[in-house]
C-alpha positions in Angstrom: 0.0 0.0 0.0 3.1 2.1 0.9 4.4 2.1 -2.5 0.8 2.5 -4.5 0.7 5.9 -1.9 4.2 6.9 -3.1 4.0 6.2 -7.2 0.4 8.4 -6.2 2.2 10.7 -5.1 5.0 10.7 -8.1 2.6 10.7 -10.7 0.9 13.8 -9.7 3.8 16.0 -8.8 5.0 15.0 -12.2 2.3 16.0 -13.8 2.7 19.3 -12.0 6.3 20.1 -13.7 6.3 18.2 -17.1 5.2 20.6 -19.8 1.5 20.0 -21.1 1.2 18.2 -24.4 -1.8 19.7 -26.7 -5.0 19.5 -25.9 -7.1 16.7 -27.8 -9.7 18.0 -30.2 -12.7 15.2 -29.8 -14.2 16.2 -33.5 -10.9 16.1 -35.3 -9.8 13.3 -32.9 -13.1 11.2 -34.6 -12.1 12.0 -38.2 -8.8 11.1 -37.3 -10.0 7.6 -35.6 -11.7 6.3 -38.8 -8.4 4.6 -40.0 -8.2 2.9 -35.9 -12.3 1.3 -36.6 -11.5 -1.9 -38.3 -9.3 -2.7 -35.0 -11.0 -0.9 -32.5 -14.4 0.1 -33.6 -15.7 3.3 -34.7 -16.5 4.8 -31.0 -13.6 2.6 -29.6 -15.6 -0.5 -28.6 -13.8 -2.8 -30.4 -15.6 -6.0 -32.2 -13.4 -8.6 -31.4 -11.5 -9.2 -27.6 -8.0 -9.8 -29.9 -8.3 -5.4 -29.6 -9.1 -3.4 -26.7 -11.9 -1.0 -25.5 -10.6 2.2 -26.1 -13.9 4.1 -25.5 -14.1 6.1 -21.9 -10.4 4.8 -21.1 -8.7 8.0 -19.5 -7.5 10.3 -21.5 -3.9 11.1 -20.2 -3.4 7.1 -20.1 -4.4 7.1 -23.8 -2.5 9.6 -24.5 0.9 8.0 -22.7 0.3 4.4 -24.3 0.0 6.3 -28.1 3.3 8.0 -27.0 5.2 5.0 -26.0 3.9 2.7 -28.8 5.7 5.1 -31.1 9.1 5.7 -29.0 9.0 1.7 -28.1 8.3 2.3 -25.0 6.2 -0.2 -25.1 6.4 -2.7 -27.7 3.9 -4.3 -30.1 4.1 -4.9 -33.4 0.7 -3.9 -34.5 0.8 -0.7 -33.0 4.1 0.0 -33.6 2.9 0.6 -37.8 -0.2 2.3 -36.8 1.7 5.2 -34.7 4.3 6.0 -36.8 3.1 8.6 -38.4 1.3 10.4 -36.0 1.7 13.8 -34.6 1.9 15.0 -30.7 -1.7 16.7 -31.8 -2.8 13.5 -33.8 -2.5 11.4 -30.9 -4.1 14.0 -28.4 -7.1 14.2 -30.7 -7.7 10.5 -30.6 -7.2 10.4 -27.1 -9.9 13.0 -26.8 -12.4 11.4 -28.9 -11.9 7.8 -27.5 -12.2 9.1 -24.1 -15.3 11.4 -24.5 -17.2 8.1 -25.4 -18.8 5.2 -23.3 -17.1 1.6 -23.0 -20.3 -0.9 -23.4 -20.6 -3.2 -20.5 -18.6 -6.9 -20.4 -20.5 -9.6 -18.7 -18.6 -11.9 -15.7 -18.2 -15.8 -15.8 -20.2 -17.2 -12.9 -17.8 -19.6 -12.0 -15.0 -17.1 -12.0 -16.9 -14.0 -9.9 -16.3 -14.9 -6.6 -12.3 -15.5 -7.1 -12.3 -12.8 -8.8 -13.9 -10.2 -6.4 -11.7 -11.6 -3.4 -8.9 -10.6 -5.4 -9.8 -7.1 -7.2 -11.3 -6.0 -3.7 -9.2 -7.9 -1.3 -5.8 -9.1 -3.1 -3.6 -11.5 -1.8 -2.2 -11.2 2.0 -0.4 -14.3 1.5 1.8 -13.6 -1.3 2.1 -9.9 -1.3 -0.3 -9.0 -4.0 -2.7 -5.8 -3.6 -6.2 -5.2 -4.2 -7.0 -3.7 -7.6 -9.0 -1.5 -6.4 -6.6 0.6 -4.3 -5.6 1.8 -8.0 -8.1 1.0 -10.6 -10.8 2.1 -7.9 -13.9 0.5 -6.5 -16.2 0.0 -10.3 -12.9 0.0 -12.1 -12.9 3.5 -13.3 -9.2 3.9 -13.0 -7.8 7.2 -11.8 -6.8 9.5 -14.5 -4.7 11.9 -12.6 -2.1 9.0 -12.0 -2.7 7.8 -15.5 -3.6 4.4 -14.6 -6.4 2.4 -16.8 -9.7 2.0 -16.3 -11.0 -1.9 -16.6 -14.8 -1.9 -15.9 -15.5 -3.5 -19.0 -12.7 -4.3 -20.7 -12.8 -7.6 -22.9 -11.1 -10.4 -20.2 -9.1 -12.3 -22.8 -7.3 -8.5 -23.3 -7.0 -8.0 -19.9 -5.8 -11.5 -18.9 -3.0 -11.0 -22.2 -1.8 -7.5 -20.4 -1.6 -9.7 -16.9 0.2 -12.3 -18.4 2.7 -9.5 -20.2 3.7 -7.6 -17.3 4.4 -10.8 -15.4 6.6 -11.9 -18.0 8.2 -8.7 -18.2 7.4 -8.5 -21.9 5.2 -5.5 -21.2 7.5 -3.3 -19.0 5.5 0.6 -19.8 4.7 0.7 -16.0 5.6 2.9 -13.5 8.2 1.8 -11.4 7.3 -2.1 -12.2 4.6 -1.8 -10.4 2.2 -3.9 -12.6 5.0 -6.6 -13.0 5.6 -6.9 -9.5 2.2 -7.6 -8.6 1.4 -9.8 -11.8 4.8 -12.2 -11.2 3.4 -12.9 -7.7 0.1 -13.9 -8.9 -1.1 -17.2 -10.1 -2.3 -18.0 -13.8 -5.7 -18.8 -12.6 -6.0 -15.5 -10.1 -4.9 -13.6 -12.9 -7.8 -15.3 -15.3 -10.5 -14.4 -12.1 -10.0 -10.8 -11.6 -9.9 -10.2 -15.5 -13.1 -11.9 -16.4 -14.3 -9.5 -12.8 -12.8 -6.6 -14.3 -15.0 -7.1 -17.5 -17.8 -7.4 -16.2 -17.9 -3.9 -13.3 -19.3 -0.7 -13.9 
């Protein structure tokens, strides 16, 4: 808890002193998105769980993953393509428009709801690994000033992917390893509860 109080605390004295980028346009930011649909849906629903929900995902946090998908940062050879191109304002814009829209709700396996709750709203005393909650809040809303993701809704098979990335340490775009140390002390099938939870809040 000590250390989710402290990276808190980082995030928003950083965002105190780092120059602001430019504001997202939401109009030119939806012209701008028609060549993202086929992936991740016209308002940022996406039709398939192989893409995420984009739609009512923070804006900052959209805004940082767009960044460092283009700088490598964060590595993915999809996006990678897709960013390339793409302007400080281009990327502000989309980040605008997909977060000025309204993820659609995600639905919870039965069998998985109850493991899933006791870890997103209770973690895991025994091995050290924190409730979700304490950073993606109580309906999984996220909390934009620190730039971490919303995941009420999200498609669980993403989710679960992300999880099993951090833990890995092939996804390694988090703040001070925070997501890879609490994903590498968490088992396969706690980490396939609290995403198919996290899918289905709001």
């Amino acid at each position: 808890m000590k250390k989710v109080i402290m990276v808190t605390a980082v995030c928003l004295a950083l965002g105190s002193i780092i120059p602001a980028m430019a504001a997202g346009d939401v109009s030119a930011g939806k012209a701008k998105a028609v060549a993202c649909a086929a992936c991740h849906g016209a308002d940022g629903n996406s039709p398939s769980d192989m893409f995420p929900k984009l739609a009512g995902q923070g804006e900052a946090y959209l805004l940082k993953q767009l960044i460092e998908f283009k700088d490598g940062t964060r590595e993915n050879a999809v996006m990678a393509p897709m960013v390339a191109a793409l302007s400080e304002q281009d990327m502000a814009d989309l980040s605008a428009f997909y977060a000025s829209n309204k993820t659609t709700a995600g639905a919870v396996a039965e069998e998985l709801f109850e493991a899933g709750q006791a870890i997103y709203r209770g973690g895991n005393k025994e091995t050290g690994v924190p409730a979700c909650m304490a950073c993606h809040g109580p309906t999984g809303a996220g909390m934009p000033a620190a730039k971490w993701p919303a995941l009420s809704g999200q498609y669980a098979a993403y989710t679960e992917a992300q999880l099993n990335a951090f833990a890995s340490g092939t996804r390694s775009n988090d703040s001070n390893s925070m997501m890879r140390d609490i994903a590498g002390k968490m088992t396969a099938d706690e980490i396939k509860a609290v995403s198919a939870y996290v899918s289905g809040l709001h």
